[in-house]
C-alpha positions, 0 to 999 in steps of 0.5 A: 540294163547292163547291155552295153553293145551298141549294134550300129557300133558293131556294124561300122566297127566290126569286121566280116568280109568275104572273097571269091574268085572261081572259074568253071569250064567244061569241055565235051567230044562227039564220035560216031565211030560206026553207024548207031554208035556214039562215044561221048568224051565230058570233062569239067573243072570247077576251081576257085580261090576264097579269103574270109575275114572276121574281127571285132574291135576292141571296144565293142564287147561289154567288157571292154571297159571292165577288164583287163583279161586281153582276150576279152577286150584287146580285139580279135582278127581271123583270117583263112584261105580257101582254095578248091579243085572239083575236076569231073570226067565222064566217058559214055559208050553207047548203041541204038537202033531199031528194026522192023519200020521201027518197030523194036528198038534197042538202046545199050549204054555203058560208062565210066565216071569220076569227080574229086572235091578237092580243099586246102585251107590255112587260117590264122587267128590272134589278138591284143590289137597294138593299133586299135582300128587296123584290122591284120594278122600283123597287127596283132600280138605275135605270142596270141597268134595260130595258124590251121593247115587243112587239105582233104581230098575226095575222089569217087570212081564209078561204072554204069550200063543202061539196057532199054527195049522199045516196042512200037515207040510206045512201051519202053523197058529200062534197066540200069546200074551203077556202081561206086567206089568212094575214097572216103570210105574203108577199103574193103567196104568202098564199093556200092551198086545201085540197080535201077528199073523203069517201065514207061508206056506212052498212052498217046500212042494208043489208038483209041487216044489219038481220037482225044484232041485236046490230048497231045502227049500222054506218058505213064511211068514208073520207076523204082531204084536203090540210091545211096551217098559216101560219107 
């Protein structure tokens, strides 16, 4: 057999470390500006910063002892950090009320929406170890070592509404939409609307249900809607 890789070598030897630290908050008002009316202010951060470390010795490939070709037996090291900014904004308006001992109800909601995914990145890799079992950038030859910046930045826009009609609070028509703007995709094609109907009767409601003891909460629905993801 010409494996020469001993794994428990590899194991005690080899590099592979992983680091984050991340914060998540939200935050979130309520008004009641006028009766059967609400305004709904959520706002959220997601941030975090990570550092990701891989190596290997030199002397665990097979060619270690074979070679003199330094990017095969010298020893390797890579580094890269990672730093997040995922901010979320939500701002919902809405309306409800219902009349006639509450016997029609209406529910209008309208809102405005907004996330980004935010990455920066840097990362550098080198070989040819001067210190055999000392993992770093530093401790590499400086002629083999790169270096990668990458920043991205993600960010979609949107509006929505929602119309319900209840009758009874039994039978419930629903509509919805949504309407995204992505930054990822070509301006003059970054626009996508997506429609929503549903129609929920709640049978428990219904007279000859209520004789049904062993029957508490009974609910038919339906639903149908056009969903889609930017790239």
């Amino acid at each position: 057999d010409t494996d020469l890789l001993n794994p428990l070598y590899g194991l005690k030897k080899n590099l592979m470390h992983d680091e984050t630290d991340r914060i998540i908050s939200a935050f979130s008002l309520n008004f009641t500006p006028i009766r059967h009316t609400y305004l709904r202010l959520q706002m959220g951060w997601d941030v975090s910063t990570s550092s990701y470390e891989n190596g290997i010795h030199p002397y665990y490939t097979t060619s270690a002892n074979q070679s003199v070709d330094d990017s095969n037996n010298s020893g390797s090291y890579h580094i890269t950090k990672y730093n997040t900014s995922d901010p979320t904004l939500n701002v919902l308006a809405g309306y409800n009320n219902s009349w006639l001992d509450n016997k029609y109800s209406l529910g209008i909601q309208v809102g405005y929406h907004q996330l980004e995914n935010g990455v920066t990145s840097l990362s550098s890799y080198g070989y040819n170890f001067k210190v055999i079992d000392f993992y770093s950038i530093n401790n590499c030859t400086e002629s083999t070592v790169t270096s990668k910046k990458r920043s991205t930045k993600r960010r979609v826009q949107a509006i929505s509404g929602q119309l319900e009609l209840g009758f009874n609070n039994m039978i419930f028509l629903t509509g919805r939409f949504r309407n995204d703007w992505s930054s990822t995709l070509p301006k003059n094609n970054n626009s996508y609307f997506y429609p929503a109907g549903e129609v929920s009767i709640v049978l428990s409601e219904m007279k000859f249900m209520k004789n049904i003891g062993f029957i508490n909460y009974l609910k038919l629905r339906g639903a149908i809607a056009q969903v889609g993801k930017d790239a």
